[in-house]
Residue, then its C-alpha position, 0 to 999 in steps of 0.5 A: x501491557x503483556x499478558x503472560x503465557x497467553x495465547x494471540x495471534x501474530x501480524x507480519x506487514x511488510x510495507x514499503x517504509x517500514x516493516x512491523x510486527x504485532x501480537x494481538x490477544x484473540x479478542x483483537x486487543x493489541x498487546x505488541x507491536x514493533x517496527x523497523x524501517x525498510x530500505x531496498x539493498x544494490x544489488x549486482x544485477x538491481x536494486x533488490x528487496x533487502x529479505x534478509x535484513x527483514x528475515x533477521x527482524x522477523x526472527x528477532x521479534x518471534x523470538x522476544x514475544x515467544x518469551x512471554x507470548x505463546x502465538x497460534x496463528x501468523x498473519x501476512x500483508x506485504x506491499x504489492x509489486x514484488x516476488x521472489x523467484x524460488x529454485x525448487x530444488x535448492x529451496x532458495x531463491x534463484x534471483x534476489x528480489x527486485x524492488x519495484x523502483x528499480x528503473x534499468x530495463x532499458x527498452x519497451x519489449x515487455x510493452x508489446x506483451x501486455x494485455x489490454x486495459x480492459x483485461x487486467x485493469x493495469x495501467x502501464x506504470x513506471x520502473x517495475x509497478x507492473x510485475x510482470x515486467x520485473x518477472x520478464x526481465x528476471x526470467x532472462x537472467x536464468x537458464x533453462x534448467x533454472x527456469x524448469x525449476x523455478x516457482x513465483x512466489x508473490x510477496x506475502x506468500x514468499x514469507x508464509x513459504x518461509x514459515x511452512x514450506x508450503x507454496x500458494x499464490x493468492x488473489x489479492x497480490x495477483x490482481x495488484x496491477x501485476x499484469x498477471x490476472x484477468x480481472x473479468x474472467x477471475x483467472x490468469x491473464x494472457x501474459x502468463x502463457x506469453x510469458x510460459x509461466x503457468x507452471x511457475x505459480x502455485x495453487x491459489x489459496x484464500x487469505x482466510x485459508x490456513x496454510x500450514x503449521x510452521x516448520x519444525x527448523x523455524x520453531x526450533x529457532x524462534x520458539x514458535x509452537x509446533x502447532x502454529x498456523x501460518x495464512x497465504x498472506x494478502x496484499x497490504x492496501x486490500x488487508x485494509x479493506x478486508x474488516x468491509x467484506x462482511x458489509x454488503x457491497x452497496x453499504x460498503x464504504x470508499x476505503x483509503x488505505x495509506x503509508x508510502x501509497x495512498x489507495x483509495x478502493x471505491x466498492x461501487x464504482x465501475x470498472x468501465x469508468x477507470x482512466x488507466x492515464x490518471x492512475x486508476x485501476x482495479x485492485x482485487x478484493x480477498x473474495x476475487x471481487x475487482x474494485x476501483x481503485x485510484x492512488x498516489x504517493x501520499x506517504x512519500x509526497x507528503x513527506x517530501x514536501x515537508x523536506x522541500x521546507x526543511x520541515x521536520x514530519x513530527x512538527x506541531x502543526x495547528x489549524x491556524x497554520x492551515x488557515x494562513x496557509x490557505x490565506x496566504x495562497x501557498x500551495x503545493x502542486x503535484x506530483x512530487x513523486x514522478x510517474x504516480x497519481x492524477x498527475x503523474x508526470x508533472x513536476x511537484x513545486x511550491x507556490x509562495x513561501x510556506x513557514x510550517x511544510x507540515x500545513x501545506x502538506x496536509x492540505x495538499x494531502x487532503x485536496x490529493x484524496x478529494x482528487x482520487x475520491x472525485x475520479x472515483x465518483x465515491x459517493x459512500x462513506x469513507x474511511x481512512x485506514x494507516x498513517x493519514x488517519x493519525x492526522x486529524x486535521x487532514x481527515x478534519x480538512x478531507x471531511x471539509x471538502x467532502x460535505x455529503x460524505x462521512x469520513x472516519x478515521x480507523x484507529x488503533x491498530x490500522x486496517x492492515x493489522x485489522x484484516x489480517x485479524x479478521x482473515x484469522x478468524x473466519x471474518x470476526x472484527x478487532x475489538x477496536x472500535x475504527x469508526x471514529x467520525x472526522x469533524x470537519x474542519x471550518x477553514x475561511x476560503x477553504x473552498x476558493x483555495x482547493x478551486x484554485x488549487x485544482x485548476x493550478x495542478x491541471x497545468x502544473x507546468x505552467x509559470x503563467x499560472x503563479x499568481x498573487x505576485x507569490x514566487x515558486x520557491x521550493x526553501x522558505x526564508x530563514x529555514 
């Protein structure tokens, strides 16, 4: 419902899948929103973020809201792992974007630069996870005089210098296994003078922190006012987590934040019990509070199991398709998406023959979760913020497995959408009401099933482990 000539406040989040703009009124209520998908662009040098396909996008959407919408404040969350490297004296920038899938850097020298675990608690990851390693391999694609000239901007604060000019680095992307912060310390890590690019980065600034106003060109362009107020922007997952902040942090609850990844931030568990190997790390909070964190390719898992079936993702699914499922002991075993999760390394496959992909990607989702929450030792409440928390019977099946833990559902508008709010508007929460309570599921020989399902995926490998007489078979019959 629009609400003519008003004031409201502007979401840009930028996700790895899908690109959405928001508008909200000032008491939170979403009156717009609009999406489009994201897909990286081949570039000459690498795979390369598509910034002007979502440049065009975002202008587009200003320029319809602004028929009807007057917005005061933007705010920004983008996917982590990507920057852009500007020429300060073109003001464009020096190289085109990488995107952080890209896997053609051919040998391990940036290996033998990077600091400890237990300085930046970031696991070595796969292609360009780690974002030093795409700044490494940019840096020896420019000259000197380039390199002189050059400024880093980490991705939601690449847009928000689009919109006003001003350059800011900001925490939350710094400290999301980019190799560039020193968790403990709260600064930069020992890569950033290894790799001389102290000087490259801007002052760091806090999401809640006003920026600057838009740029009279932008303006001009999109109908923005004049007056509008742009944020430094913050990482997508730790935008989800950000409504939480105003908790204190023993009440605060294990925040699984989901869409292409799922990441669950778990507030009160040490950071000396993180196992770099099972894809746990610390992501870093809008305050500069490290937070454990253990994650996967929920999004891209489940949908890739649903297409191993030849099953659409919005097809009907019921929980006696969940219950046969675990009755006819079909599984799915990680990882479908390799290099990522609790089990990176070993080959997703499919155990039987599924009749409905959309149930046993939502039992493996939810016995995926329970597998990060379990590696956490999260102990609190849990709320699932994004594209999961649509999914009822996953969030009931979650809540199943996890009988001493509350889980709620953040409804509405999404974490992200919500945080960004929040760091708008020194702290307040949406209107929306997220606390949603998943009831859990009673699903006969759930337990048994997620037993089994845990020891299966310990040697997911292993042909030996195919029990039941049921055959790996990765296309059910009359499909």
């Amino acid at each position: 419902m629009w609400l003519t000539m008003s004031d409201n406040y502007l979401v840009f989040d930028v996700g790895k899948t899908h690109v959405k703009v928001s508008v909200l009124s000032t008491d939170g209520e979403i009156v717009y929103s609009r999406r489009t998908s994201n897909a990286p662009i081949e570039h000459g040098l690498y795979t390369a973020l598509d910034l002007d396909g979502i440049r065009s996008f975002l202008f587009e959407q200003l320029r319809e809201v602004g028929k009807d919408q007057t917005i005061r404040k933007i705010g920004i969350a983008t996917h982590g792992a990507a920057a852009v490297i500007i020429d300060r004296e073109t003001g464009r920038p020096a190289l085109p974007a990488m995107d952080y899938e890209y896997d053609g850097y051919g040998d391990d020298r940036y290996d033998r630069l990077r600091p400890p675990f237990d300085q930046t608690y970031s696991p070595l990851m796969p292609s360009g996870l780690n974002l030093g390693r795409q700044i490494h391999h940019q840096l020896s694609l420019l000259t000197g005089d380039q390199q002189e000239r050059a400024a880093i901007l980490l991705y939601p604060n690449y847009w928000a210098w689009l919109l006003t000019g001003v350059m800011s680095s900001e925490v939350t992307s710094l400290g999301c296994h980019t190799d560039l912060w020193d968790v403990p310390r709260g600064e930069f890590s020992s890569l950033v003078d290894r790799l001389g690019i102290r000087a490259m980065l801007p002052p760091l600034r806090k999401a809640s922190e006003p920026l600057g106003r838009v740029l009279p060109d932008i303006c001009a362009v999109t109908g923005l006012p004049p007056d509008c107020i742009v944020f430094p922007g913050m990482h997508d997952s730790n935008a989800g987590y950000y409504p939480h902040l105003a908790m204190p942090p023993a009440k605060r609850p294990t925040v699984i934040s989901t869409g292409t990844w799922s990441v669950a931030m778990s507030p009160q568990t040490p950071l000396t019990s993180l196992r770099p190997e099972l894809d746990m790390l610390a992501n870093v909070d809008a305050d500069g509070t490290p937070v454990a964190t253990a994650r996967y390719m929920g999004g891209r898992e489940f949908a890739r199991i649903c297409e191993m079936t030849n099953c659409d993702v919005a097809t009907d699914c019921q929980e006696q398709d969940l219950a046969q499922t675990i009755d006819a002991g079909i599984f799915g075993l990680p990882s479908f998406e390799h290099g990522s999760g609790p089990f990176a390394g070993r080959a997703g496959s499919l155990v039987g023959r599924p009749w409905n992909g959309k149930a046993l990607a939502t039992l493996y989702s939810a016995l995926m979760l329970d597998q990060l929450l379990t590696n956490l030792s999260s102990r609190n409440d849990i709320v699932i913020e994004g594209s999961f928390a649509s999914n009822d019977l996953l969030c009931a099946t979650l809540a199943a497995l996890r009988p001493t833990q509350a889980v709620h559902q953040f409804r509405a508008s999404g974490g992200v959408i919500s945080g960004c709010y929040a760091a708008m508007t020194d702290g307040n929460p949406t209107s929306f009401d997220f606390a949603h309570p998943a009831r859990p599921l009673h699903l006969p020989g759930l337990d048994g099933y997620a037993r089994e399902w845990r020891r299966r995926a310990a040697d997911a490998r292993d042909p030996s482990l195919l029990r039941h007489g049921a055959e790996m078979s990765e296309t059910p019959p009359g499909n």
